[in-house]
C-alpha positions as CSV (number, residue, x, y, z in Angstrom):
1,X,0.0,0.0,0.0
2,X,1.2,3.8,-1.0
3,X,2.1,5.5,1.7
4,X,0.8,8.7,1.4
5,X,2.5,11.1,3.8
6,X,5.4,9.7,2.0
7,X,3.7,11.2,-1.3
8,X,2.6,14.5,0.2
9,X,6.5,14.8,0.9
10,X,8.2,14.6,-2.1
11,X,5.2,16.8,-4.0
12,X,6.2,19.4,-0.9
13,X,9.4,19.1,-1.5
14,X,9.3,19.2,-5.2
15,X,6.9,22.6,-5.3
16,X,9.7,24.1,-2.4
17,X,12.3,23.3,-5.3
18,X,10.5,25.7,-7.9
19,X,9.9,27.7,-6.1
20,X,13.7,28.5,-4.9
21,X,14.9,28.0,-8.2
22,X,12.6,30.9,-9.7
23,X,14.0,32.7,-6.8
24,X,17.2,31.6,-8.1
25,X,18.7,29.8,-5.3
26,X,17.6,29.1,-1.9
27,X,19.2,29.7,0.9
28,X,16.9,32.6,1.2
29,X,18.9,34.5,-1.3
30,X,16.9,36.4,-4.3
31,X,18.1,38.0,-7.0
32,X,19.8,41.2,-6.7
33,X,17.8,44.2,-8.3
34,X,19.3,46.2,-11.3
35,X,20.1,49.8,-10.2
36,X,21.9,50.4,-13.0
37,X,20.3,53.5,-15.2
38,X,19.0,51.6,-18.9
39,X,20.3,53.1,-22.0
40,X,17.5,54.1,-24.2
41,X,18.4,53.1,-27.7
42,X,15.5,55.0,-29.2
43,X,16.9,58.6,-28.4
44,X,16.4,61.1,-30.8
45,X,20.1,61.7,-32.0
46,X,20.8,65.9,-30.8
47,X,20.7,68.1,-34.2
48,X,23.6,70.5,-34.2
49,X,22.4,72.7,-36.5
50,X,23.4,72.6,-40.5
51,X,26.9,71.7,-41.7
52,X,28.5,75.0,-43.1
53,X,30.3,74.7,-46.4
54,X,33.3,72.7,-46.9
55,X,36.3,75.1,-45.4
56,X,34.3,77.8,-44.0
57,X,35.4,79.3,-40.8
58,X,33.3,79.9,-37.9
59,X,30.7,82.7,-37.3
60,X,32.9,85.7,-36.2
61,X,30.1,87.7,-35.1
62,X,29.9,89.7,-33.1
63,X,32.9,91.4,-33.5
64,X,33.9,94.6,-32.6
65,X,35.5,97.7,-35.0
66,X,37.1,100.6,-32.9
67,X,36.9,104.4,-34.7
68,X,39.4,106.4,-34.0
69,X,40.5,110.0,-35.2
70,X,37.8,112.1,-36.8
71,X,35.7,110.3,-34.3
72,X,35.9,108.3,-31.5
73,X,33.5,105.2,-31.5
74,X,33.3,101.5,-30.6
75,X,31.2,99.5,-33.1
76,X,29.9,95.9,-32.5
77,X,28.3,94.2,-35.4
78,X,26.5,90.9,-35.3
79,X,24.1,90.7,-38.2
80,X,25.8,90.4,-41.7
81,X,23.9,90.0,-44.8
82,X,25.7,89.2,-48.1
83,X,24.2,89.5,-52.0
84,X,25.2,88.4,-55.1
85,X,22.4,88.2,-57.5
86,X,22.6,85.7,-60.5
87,X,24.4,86.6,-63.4
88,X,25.5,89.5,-61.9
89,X,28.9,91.6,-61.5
90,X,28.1,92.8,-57.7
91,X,29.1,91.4,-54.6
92,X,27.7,93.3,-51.0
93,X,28.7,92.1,-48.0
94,X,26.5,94.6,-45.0
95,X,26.8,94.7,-41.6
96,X,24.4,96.4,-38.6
97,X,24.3,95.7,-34.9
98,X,21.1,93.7,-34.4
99,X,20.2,95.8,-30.8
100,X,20.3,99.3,-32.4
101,X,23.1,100.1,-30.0
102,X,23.9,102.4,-32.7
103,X,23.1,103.4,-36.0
104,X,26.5,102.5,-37.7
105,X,26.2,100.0,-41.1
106,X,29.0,98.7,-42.6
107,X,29.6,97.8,-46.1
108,X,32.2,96.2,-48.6
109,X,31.1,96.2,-52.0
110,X,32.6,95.1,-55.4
111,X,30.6,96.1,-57.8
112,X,30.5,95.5,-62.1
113,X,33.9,94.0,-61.0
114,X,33.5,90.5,-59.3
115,X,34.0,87.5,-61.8
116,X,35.0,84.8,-58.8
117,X,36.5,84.5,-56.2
118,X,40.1,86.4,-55.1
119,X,41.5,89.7,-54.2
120,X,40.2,93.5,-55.3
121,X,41.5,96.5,-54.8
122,X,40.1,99.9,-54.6
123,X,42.5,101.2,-57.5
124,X,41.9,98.4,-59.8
125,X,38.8,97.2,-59.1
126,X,35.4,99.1,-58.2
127,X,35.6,97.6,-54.7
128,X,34.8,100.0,-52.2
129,X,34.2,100.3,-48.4
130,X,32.4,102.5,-46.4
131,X,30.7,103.1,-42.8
132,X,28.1,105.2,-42.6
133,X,25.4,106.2,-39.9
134,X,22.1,106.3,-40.5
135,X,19.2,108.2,-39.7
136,X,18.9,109.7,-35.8
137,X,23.0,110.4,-35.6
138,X,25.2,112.9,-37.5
139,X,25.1,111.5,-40.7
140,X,28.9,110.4,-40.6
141,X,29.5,109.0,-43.7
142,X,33.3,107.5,-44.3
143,X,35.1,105.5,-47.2
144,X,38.2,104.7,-49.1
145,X,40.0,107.6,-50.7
146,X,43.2,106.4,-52.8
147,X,43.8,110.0,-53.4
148,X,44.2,110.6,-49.7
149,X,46.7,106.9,-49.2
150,X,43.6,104.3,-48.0
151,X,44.7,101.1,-49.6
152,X,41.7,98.9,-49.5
153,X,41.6,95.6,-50.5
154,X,38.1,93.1,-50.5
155,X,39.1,89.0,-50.6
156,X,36.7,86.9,-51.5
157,X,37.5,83.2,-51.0
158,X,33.9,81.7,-51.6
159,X,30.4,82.7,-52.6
160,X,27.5,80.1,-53.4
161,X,23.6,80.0,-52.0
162,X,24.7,78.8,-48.9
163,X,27.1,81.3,-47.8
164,X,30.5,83.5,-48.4
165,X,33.3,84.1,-46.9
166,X,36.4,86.6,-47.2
167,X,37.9,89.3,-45.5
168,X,38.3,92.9,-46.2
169,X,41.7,95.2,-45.1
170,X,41.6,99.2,-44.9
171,X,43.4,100.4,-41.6
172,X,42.0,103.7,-42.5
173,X,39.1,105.4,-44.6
174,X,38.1,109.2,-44.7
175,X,35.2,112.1,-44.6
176,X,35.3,115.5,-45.0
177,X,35.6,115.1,-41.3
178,X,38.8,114.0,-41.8
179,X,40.3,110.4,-41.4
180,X,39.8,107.6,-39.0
181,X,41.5,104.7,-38.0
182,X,39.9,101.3,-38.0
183,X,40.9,98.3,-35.2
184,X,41.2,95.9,-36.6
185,X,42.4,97.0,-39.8
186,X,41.0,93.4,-41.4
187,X,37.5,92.5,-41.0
188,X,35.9,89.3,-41.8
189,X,33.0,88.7,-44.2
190,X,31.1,86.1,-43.5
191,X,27.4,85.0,-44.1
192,X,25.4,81.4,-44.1
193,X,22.9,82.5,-47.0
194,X,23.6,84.8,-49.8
195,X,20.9,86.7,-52.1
């Protein structure tokens, strides 16, 4: 005859067994929780903005041009604007302090002159600069004189839709005023879109 406490046993002892083993092991140990933080593998990847052309230099804006001579002024610009219609000989790079913290623009133009890119001149070329203040101030208006000595000269290393860059060098421009002195002498031209 079956014994059965001798059954009742083994199905005790058997149910104890699954039991500790989905506890993985007895002993009353259970298994340790995971406090480690999960990596989400569904993150939106960060955008960091749109690639500037191939060998463009960083956004130099704001920068500052300090006036001295004729008049005494400290200029910081940090909205340029550039053109160059299609099909045409003009290039305009523009410059004006976003804030109105003054009324000072700045310009660097070469115009019926620009084929592509490189170096013009203000004797050679039709490339001019000029700074000029706009309405609510004295209506300063200064620019390259090669009669007076400014040597001016507008470098253009790239222009396309989405952007152009260059410099421009005049240490000094004039007005019947008289002169001033810019510092520094070279300023950048750069712009992300062009017109």
């Amino acid at each position: 005859m079956l014994d059965l406490r001798s059954v009742e046993s083994v199905r005790t002892r058997g149910i104890t067994l699954l039991f500790c083993t989905a506890l993985v092991g007895c002993g009353g140990k259970t298994a340790e929780e995971d406090t480690s933080t999960p990596v989400d593998t569904q993150a939106p990847e960060t955008d960091t903005g749109e690639a500037l052309p191939e060998g463009m230099p960083p956004n130099p804006a704001p920068f500052t041009v300090n006036i001295s001579g004729a008049i005494e002024e400290s200029l910081v610009f940090d909205t340029p604007s550039c053109s160059h219609p299609t099909g045409s000989a003009n290039f305009r790079a523009f410059w004006r302090n976003g804030g109105g913290d003054h009324v000072f623009v700045l310009f660097a133009e070469i115009l019926g002159d620009y084929t592509a890119p490189g170096t013009y001149n203000g004797t050679q070329h039709n490339a001019r600069v000029k700074l000029q203040e706009e309405a609510g101030g004295s209506g300063y208006y200064f620019s390259a004189d090669a009669e007076e000595g400014d040597s001016l000269s507008i470098t253009v290393e790239s222009v396309g839709k989405d952007g152009a860059w260059g410099e421009f060098m005049l240490p000094r421009m004039h007005a019947d005023e008289g002169a001033i002195t810019l510092t520094p002498g070279t300023v950048q031209i750069w712009c992300d879109e062009v017109d």
